[in-house]
C-alpha positions as a Markdown table, in Angstrom:
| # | Residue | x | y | z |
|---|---|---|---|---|
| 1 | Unk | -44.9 | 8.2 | 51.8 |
| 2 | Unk | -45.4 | 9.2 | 47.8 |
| 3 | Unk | -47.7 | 8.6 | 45.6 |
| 4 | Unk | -47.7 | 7.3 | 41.8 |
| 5 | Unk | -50.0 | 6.4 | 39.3 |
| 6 | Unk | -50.4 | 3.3 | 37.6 |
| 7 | Unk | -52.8 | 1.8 | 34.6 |
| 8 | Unk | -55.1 | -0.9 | 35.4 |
| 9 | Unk | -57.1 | -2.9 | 32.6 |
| 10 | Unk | -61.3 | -2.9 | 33.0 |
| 11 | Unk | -60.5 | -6.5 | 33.7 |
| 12 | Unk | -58.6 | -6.1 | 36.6 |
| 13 | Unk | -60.3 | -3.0 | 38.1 |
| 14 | Unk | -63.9 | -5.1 | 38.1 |
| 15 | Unk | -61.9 | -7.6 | 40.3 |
| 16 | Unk | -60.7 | -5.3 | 42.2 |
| 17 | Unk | -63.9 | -3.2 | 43.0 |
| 18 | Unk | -65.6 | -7.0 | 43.6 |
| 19 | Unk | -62.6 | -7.8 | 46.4 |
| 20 | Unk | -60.7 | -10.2 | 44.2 |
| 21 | Unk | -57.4 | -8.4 | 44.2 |
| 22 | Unk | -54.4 | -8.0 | 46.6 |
| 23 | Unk | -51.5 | -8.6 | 44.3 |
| 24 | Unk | -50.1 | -6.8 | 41.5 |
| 25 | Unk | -47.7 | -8.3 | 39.1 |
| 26 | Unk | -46.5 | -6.0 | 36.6 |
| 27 | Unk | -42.9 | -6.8 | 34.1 |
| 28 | Unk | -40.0 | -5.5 | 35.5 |
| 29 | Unk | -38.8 | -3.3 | 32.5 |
| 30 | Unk | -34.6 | -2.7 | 31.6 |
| 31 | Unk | -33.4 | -5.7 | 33.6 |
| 32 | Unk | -34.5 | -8.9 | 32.6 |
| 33 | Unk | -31.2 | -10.2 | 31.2 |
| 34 | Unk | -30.3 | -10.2 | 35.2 |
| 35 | Unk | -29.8 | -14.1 | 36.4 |
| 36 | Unk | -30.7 | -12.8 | 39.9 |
| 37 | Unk | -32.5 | -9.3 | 41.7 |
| 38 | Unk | -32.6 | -8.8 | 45.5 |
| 39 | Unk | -33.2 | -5.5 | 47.2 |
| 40 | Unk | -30.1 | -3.6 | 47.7 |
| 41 | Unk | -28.7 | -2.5 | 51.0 |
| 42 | Unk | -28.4 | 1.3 | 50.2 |
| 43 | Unk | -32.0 | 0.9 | 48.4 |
| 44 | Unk | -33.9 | -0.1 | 45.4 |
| 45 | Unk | -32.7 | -3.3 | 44.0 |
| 46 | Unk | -29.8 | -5.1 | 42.1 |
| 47 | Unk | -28.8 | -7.8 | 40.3 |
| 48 | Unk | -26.4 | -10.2 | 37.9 |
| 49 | Unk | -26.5 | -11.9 | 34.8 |
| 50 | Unk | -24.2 | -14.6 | 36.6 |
| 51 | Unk | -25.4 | -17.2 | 39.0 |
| 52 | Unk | -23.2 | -16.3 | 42.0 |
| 53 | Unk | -25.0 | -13.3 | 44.0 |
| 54 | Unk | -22.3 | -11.1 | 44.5 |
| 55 | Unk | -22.2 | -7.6 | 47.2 |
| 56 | Unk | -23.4 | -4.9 | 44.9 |
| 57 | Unk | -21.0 | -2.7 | 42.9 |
| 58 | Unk | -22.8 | 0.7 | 42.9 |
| 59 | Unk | -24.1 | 2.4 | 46.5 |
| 60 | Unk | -27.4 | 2.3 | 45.2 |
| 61 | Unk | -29.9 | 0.2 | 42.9 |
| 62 | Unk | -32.6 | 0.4 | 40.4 |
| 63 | Unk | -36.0 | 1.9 | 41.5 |
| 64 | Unk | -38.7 | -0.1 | 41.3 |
| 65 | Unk | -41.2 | 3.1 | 39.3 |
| 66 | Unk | -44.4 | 2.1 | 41.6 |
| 67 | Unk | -42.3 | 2.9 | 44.6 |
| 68 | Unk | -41.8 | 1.2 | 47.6 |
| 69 | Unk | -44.0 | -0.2 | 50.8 |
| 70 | Unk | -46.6 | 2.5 | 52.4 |
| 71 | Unk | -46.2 | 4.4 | 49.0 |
| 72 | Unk | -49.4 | 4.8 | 47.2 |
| 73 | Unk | -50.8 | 4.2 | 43.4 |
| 74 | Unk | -54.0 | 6.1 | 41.8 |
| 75 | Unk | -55.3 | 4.1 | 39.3 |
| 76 | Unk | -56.0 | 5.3 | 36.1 |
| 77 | Unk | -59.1 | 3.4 | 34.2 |
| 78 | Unk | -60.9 | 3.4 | 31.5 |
| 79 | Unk | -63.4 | 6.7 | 31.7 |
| 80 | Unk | -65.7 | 8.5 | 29.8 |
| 81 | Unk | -67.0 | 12.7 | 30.3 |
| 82 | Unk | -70.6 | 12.5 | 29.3 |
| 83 | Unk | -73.7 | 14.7 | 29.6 |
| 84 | Unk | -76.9 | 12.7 | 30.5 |
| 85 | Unk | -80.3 | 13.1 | 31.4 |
| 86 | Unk | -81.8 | 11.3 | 34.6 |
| 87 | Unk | -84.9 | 9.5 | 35.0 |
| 88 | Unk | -85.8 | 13.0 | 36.5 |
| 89 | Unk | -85.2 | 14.5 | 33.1 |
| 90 | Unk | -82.1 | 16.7 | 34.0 |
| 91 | Unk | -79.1 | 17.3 | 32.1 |
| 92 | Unk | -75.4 | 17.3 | 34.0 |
| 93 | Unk | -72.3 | 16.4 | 33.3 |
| 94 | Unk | -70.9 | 12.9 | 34.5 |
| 95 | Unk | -67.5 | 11.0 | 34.7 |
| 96 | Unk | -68.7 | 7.3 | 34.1 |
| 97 | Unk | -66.0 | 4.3 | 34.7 |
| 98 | Unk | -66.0 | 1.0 | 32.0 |
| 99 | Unk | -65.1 | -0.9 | 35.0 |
| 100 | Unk | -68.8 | -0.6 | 36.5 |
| 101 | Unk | -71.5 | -3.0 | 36.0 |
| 102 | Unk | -73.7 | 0.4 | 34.5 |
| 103 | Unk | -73.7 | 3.8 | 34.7 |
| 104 | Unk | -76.0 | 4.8 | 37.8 |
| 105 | Unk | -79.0 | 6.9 | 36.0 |
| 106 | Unk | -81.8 | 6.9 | 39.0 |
| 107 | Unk | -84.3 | 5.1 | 41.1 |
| 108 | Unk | -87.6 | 4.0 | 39.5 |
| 109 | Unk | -90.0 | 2.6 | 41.3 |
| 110 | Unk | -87.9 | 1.2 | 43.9 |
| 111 | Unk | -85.2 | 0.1 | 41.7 |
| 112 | Unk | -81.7 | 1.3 | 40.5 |
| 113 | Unk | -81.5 | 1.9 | 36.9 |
| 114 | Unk | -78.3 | 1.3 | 35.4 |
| 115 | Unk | -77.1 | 1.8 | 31.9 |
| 116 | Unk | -74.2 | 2.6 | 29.4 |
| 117 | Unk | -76.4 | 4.1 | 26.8 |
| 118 | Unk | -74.9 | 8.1 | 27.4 |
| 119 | Unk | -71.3 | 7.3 | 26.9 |
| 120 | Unk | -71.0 | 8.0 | 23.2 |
| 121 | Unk | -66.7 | 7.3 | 23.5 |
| 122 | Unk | -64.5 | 6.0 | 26.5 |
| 123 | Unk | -61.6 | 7.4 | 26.4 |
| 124 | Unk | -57.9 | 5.7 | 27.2 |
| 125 | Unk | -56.7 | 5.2 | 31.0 |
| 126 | Unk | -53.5 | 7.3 | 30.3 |
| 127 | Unk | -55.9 | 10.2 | 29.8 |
| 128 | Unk | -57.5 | 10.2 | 33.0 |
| 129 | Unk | -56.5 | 12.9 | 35.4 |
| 130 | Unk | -55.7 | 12.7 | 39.0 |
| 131 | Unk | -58.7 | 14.6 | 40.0 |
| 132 | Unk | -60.5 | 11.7 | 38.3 |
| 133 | Unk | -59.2 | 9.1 | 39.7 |
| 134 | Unk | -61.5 | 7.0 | 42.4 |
| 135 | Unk | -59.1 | 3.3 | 43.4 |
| 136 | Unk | -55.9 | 4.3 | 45.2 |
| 137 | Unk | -54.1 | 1.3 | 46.4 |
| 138 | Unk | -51.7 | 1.2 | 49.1 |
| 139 | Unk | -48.3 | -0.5 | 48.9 |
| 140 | Unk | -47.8 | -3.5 | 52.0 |
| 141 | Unk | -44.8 | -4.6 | 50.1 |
| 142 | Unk | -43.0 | -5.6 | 46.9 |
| 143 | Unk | -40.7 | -8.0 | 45.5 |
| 144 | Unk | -38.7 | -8.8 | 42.7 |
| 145 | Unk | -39.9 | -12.9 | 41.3 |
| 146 | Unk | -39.9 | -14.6 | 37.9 |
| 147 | Unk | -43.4 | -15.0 | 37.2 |
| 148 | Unk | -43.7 | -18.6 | 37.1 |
| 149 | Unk | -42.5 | -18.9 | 40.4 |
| 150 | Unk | -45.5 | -17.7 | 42.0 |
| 151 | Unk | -47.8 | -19.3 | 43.9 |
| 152 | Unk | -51.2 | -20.9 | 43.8 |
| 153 | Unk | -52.4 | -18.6 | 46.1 |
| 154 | Unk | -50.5 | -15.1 | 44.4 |
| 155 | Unk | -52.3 | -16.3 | 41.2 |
| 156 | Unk | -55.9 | -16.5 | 43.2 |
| 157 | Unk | -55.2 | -13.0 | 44.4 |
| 158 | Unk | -54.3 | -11.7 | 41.3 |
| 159 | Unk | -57.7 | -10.7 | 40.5 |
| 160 | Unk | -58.1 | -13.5 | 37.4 |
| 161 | Unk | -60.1 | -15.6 | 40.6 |
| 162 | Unk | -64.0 | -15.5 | 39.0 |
| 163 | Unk | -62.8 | -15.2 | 35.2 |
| 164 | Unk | -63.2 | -18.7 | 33.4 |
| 165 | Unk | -60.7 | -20.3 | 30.8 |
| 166 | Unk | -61.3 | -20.7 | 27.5 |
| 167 | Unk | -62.4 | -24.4 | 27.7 |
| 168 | Unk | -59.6 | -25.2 | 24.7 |
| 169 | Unk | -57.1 | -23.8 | 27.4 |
| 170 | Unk | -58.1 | -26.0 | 30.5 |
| 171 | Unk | -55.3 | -28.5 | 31.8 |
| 172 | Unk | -57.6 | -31.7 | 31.7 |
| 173 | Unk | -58.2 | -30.8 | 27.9 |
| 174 | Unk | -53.8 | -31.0 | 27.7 |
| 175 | Unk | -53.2 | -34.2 | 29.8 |
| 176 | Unk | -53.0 | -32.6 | 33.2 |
| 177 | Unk | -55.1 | -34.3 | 35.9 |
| 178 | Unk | -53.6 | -31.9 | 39.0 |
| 179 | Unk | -56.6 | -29.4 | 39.9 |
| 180 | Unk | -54.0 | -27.2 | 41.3 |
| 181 | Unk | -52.4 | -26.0 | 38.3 |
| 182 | Unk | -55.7 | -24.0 | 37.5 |
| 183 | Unk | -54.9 | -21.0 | 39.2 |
| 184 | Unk | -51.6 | -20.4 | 37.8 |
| 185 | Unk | -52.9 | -21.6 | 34.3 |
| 186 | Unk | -55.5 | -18.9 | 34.5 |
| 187 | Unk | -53.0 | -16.2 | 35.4 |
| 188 | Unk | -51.1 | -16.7 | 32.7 |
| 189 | Unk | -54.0 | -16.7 | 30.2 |
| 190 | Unk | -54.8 | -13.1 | 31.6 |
| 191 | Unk | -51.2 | -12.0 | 31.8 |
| 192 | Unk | -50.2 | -13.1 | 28.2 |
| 193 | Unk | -53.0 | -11.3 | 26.8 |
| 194 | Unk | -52.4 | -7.8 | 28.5 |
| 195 | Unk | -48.3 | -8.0 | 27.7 |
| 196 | Unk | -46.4 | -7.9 | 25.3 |
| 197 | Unk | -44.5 | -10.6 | 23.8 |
| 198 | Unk | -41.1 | -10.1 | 25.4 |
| 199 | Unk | -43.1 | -10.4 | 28.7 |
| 200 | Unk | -45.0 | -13.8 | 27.8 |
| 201 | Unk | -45.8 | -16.2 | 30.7 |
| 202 | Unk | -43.4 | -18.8 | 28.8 |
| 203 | Unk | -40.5 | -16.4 | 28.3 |
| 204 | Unk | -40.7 | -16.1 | 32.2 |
| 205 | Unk | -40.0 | -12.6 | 32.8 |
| 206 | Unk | -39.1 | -10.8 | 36.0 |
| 207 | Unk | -42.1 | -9.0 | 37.8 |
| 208 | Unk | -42.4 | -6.8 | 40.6 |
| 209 | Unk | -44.6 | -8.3 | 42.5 |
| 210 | Unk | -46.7 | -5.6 | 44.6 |
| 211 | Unk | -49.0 | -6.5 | 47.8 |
| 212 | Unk | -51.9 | -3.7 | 48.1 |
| 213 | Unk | -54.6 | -2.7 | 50.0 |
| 214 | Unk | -57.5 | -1.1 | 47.7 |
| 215 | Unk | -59.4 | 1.9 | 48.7 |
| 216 | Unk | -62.2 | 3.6 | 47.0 |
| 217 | Unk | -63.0 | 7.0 | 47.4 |
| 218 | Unk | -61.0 | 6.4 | 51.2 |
| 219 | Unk | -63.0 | 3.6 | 51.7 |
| 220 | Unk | -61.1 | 0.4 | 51.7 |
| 221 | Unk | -62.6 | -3.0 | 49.4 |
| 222 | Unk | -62.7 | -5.7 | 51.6 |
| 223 | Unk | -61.4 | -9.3 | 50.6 |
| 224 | Unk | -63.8 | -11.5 | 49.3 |
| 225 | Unk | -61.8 | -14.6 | 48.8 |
| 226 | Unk | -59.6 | -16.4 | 51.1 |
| 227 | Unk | -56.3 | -14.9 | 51.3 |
């Protein structure tokens, strides 16, 4: 089993740490010319840019970079290194996560005071060191799919479940009267607007698509949505 580290948006980490998220879909980068990708038998994966799947050429494919199933991915997030003062009126140093509803800063009376108020900058997810890192999610499996092939249900698990549309971006506002294209038309709000444009959801691009479990701190996130 390895381990690799991949970069997750505040977006998708907040659905993650709330049990939204069991899929990952991320642009499959190099190969998207290829008519066809299937796993290949000596490992990793290969593919055409005819329509007839062929026996492979080579004695080995491409990699997929966030490895394979049982491997493991740190997340990197968006993070901040801060001094603050407590309600208690002492000074440390903190790491503090954009993700999080607030940054914990005591119990008053009874209650737990949250707030963002010490974080003077965040500073980028590709900055954020290992020993840092708090999500870790393990691989169950992953595939090679065009991304508007997915599912209701890969869209729902996706981690865009709980974020609402723009209203001007609903189906019934375009003509569309089946409730089951919400989903998918939600999924692809969110993925157009953290890819770039060769990656669009109507270009339909291949994506790995990667089944996790999330853990935090070795503790794993239970589902809260129907799988």
């Amino acid at each position: 089993m390895k381990e690799h580290c991949i970069t997750c948006s505040t977006d998708k980490l907040k659905a993650t740490l709330k049990g939204l998220m069991r899929i990952l879909f991320v642009p499959i980068k190099g190969h998207q010319y290829l008519n066809w990708i299937a796993p290949h038998p000596g490992g990793g994966w290969y593919g055409m840019d005819t329509d007839e799947i062929l026996p492979p050429v080579s004695n080995k494919g491409f990699a997929c970079p966030y490895g394979v199933s049982e491997d493991s991915l740190w997340v990197q997030e968006t993070w901040a290194e801060e001094e603050a003062q407590n309600l208690e009126g002492d000074y440390s140093g903190h790491i503090y996560f954009k993700a999080d509803e607030g940054i914990y800063m005591g119990n008053y009376d009874g209650i737990d005071i949250y707030n963002y108020a010490p974080v003077k900058k965040w500073r980028s997810p590709i900055l954020m060191p290992r020993e840092y890192s708090r999500i870790t999610l393990e691989i169950a499996n992953i595939q090679a799919v065009k991304i508007q092939n997915i599912s209701d249900q890969d869209a729902r698990l996706s981690g865009s479940y709980g974020y609402e549309l723009p209203e001007s971006e609903r189906s019934f506002n375009r003509g569309y009267t089946n409730p089951y294209r919400y989903e998918k038309e939600r999924f692809a709000y969110f993925w157009d607007s953290y890819n770039k444009v060769e990656y669009q959801w109507k270009k339909n691009p291949w994506a790995w698509r990667i089944c996790v479990v999330p853990y935090r701190k070795g503790v794993e996130i239970p589902l809260k949505i129907a799988a």
